[in-house]
C-alpha positions as CSV (number, residue, x, y, z in Angstrom):
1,X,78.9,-7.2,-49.3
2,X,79.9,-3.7,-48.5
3,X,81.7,-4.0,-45.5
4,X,82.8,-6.3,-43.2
5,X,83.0,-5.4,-39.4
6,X,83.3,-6.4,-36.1
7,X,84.6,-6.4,-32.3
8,X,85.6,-8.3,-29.2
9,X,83.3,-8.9,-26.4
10,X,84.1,-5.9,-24.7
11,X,83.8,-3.5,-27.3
12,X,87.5,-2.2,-26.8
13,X,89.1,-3.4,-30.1
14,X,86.9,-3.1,-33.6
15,X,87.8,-3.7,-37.0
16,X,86.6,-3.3,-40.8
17,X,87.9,-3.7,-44.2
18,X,85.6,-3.1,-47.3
19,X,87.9,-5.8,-49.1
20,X,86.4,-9.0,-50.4
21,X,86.9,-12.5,-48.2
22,X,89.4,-14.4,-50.4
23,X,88.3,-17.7,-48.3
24,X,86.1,-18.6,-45.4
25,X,86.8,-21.5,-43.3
26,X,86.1,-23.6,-40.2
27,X,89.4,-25.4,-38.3
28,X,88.9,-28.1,-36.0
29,X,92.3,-28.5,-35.0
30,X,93.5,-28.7,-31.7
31,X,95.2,-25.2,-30.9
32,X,91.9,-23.3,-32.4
33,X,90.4,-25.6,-30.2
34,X,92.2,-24.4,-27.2
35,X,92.5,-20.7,-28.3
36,X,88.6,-20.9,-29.0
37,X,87.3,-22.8,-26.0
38,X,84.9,-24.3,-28.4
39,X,85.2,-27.5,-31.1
40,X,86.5,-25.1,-33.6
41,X,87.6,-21.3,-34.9
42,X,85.4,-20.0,-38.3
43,X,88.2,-17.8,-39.9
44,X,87.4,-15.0,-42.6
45,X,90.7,-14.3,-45.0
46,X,91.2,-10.9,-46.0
47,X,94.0,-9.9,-48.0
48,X,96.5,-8.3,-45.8
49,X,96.8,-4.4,-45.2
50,X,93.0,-4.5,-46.0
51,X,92.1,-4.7,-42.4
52,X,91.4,-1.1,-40.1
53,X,91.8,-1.6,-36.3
54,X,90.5,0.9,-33.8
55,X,90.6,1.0,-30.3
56,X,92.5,-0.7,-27.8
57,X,96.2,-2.2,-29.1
58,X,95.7,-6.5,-29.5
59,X,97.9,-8.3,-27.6
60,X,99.7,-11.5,-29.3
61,X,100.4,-15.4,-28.1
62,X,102.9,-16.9,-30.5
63,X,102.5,-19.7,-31.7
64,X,103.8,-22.6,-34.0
65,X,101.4,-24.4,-36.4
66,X,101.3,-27.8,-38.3
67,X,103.4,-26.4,-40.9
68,X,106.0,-25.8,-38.0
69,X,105.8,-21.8,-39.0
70,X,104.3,-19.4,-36.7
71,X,101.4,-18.8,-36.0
72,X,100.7,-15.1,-34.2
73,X,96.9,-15.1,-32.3
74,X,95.7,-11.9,-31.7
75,X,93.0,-11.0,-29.0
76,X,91.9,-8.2,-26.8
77,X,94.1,-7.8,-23.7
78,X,90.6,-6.8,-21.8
79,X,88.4,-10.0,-22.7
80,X,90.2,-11.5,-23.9
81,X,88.0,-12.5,-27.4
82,X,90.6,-14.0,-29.9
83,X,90.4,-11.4,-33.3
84,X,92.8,-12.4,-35.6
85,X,95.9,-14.4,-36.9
86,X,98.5,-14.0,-38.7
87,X,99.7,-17.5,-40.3
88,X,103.4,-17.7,-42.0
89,X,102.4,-20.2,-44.3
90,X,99.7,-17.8,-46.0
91,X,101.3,-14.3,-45.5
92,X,99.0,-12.5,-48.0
93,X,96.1,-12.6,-45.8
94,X,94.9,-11.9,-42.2
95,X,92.4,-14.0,-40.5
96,X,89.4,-12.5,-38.7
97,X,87.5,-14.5,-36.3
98,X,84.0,-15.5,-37.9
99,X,82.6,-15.2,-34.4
100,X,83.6,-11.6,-34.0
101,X,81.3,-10.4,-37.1
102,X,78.9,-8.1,-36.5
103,X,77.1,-9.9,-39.2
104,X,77.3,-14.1,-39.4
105,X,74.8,-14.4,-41.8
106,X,76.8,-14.0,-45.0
107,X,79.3,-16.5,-43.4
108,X,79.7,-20.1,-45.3
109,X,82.7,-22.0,-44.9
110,X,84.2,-23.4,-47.8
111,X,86.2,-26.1,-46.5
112,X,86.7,-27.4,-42.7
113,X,90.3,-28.1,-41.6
114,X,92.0,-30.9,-39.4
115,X,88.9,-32.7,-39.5
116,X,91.4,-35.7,-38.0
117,X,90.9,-33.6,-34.8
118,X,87.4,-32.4,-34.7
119,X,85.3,-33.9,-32.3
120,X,83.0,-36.3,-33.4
121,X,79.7,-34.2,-32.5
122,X,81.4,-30.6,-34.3
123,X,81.2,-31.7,-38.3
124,X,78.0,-30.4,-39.5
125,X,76.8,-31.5,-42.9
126,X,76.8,-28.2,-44.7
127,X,78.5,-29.7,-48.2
128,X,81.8,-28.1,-47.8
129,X,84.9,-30.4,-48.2
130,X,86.6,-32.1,-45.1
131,X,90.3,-31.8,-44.9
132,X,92.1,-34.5,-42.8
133,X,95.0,-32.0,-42.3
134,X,96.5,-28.3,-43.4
135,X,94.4,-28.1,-47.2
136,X,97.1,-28.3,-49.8
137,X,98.6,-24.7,-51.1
């Protein structure tokens, strides 16, 4: 994969980092729910610092995850499109919203997350491991 790219809704905020995913992931817990508006969030992980923002400035809702460290969600202050997070308990890497990609077809989760809160239609069967919780470190 050369490069990995994407925007919000509106178009206003754009990113793209030519860096590798260091995981892919799909969370089904209840806050990605919320933030989402869906059953889940697919997340990308880029190494931090990797990532090149353009356009409109994010704005930020902090928040406090299982881990009971924070949890900062980024999204476009126009639509409003959730872009990224940054999570204290893995501070190497940023998180890109899957849904955001230009391209979804090289996306493949690796694991699924707080699958003790997914709803009971959202699991597909796509072979990657179920975590009950937060997956071990």
């Amino acid at each position: 994969m050369a490069t990995i790219s994407g925007s919000c809704l509106c178009g206003a905020v754009r990113y793209e980092t030519a860096a590798q995913p260091v995981l892919m992931g799909v969370c089904h817990c209840k806050h990605c729910q919320k933030q989402s508006g869906s059953a889940f969030s697919m997340l990308v992980g880029v190494p931090k610092g990797t990532l090149k923002m353009s356009g409109e400035p994010l704005a930020e809702f902090h928040d406090v995850g299982d881990s009971t460290q924070a949890v900062v969600r980024k999204f476009c202050r126009h639509c409003g499109s959730p872009v990224l997070s940054d999570v204290a308990v893995m501070p190497a890497l940023d998180f890109i919203k899957a849904g955001m990609l230009d391209d979804t077809s090289w996306f493949k989760p690796q694991f699924h997350m707080f699958c003790e809160h997914a709803q009971a239609w959202s699991l597909p069967d796509d072979g990657a491991p179920r975590i009950a919780r937060n997956p071990p470190p």
